[in-house]
N, C-alpha and C positions, 0 to 999 in steps of 0.2 A: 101689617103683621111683621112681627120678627123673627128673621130667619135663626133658629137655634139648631146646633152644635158642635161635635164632638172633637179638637182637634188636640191630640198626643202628642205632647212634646219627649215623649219615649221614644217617637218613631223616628228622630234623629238625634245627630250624636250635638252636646253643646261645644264649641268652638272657646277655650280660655280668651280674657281681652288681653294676656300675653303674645298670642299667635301674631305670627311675622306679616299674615296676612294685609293686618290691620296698620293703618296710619293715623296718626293725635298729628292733631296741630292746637296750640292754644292752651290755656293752663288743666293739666290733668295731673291727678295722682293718684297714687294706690292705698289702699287701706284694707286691712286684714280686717274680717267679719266672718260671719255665719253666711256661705253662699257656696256654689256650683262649687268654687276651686280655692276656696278659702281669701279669697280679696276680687276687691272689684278696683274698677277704673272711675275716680269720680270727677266729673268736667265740670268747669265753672263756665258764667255765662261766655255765649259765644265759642268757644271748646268745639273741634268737630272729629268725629273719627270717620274715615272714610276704608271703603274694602270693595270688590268684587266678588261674587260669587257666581254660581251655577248652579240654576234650581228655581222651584217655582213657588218658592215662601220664605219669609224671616220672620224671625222671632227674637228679639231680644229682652233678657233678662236682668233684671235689677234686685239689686237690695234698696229696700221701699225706706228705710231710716235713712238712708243717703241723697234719696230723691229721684225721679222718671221724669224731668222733665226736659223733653226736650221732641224736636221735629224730624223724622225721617222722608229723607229725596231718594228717589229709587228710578235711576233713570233721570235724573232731573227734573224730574215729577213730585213735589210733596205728598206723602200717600200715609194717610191716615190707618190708624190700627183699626181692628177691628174690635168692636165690643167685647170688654177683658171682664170678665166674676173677677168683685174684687173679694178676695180672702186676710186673714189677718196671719198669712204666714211670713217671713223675715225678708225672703223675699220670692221672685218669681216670673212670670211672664208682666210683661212693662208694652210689651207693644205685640202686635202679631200683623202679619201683611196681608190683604186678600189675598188669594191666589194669582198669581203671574204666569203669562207666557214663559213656557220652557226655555232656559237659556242663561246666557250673560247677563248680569244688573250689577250696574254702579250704585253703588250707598254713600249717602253724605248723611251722617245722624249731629246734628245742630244741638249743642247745648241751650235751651232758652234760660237757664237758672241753672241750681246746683243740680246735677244728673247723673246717676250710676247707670255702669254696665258692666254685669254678673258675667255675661256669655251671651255669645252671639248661636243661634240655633239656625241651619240652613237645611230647609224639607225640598228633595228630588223630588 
């Protein structure tokens, strides 16, 4: 069986892929769209943005005409999203984390292809 539901990405605040947080390596650029903060960050292959947080989820968001595709390492871990409803809005949730141990994680998000990032979402 499949476990179904409910997680709100209301319940935290989205993070711009401007914030100082965040480190690019590899070709990336900006492009004004329909999204979170009006432009997203888009990686071509091999592109990696890496960050730290505090907290026991991620979420990150895309504009879908620019492309999702790529791998998140959390911990040095590849860790797969969880099951996303796909919708035909512009753009959206692109990955979501199982739930994590409380705490510090390193993120390394892998460009495989061309790949936006809308806003990074971090759930306490």
């Amino acid at each position: 069986t499949t476990e179904i539901y409910t997680l709100s990405l209301h319940d935290a605040l989205p993070i711009s892929p401007d914030n100082d947080m965040f480190t690019y390596s590899g070709n990336w650029s900006g492009m004004q769209t329909y999204s979170t903060f009006g432009h997203v960050y888009i990686g071509k292959p091999n592109a990696t943005m890496s960050f730290e947080f505090v907290g026991t989820r991620l979420a990150l968001l895309s504009a879908f005409a620019y492309g999702d595709n790529f791998e998140v390492y959390i911990d040095g871990v590849k860790v797969n999203s969880i099951d996303l409803k796909k919708t035909d809005d512009s753009y959206g949730a692109s990955y979501i984390s199982q739930e994590l141990s409380s705490g510090n994680h390193n993120v390394v998000v892998k460009c495989l292809s061309t790949a936006s990032i809308d806003s990074v979402v971090i759930f306490q």
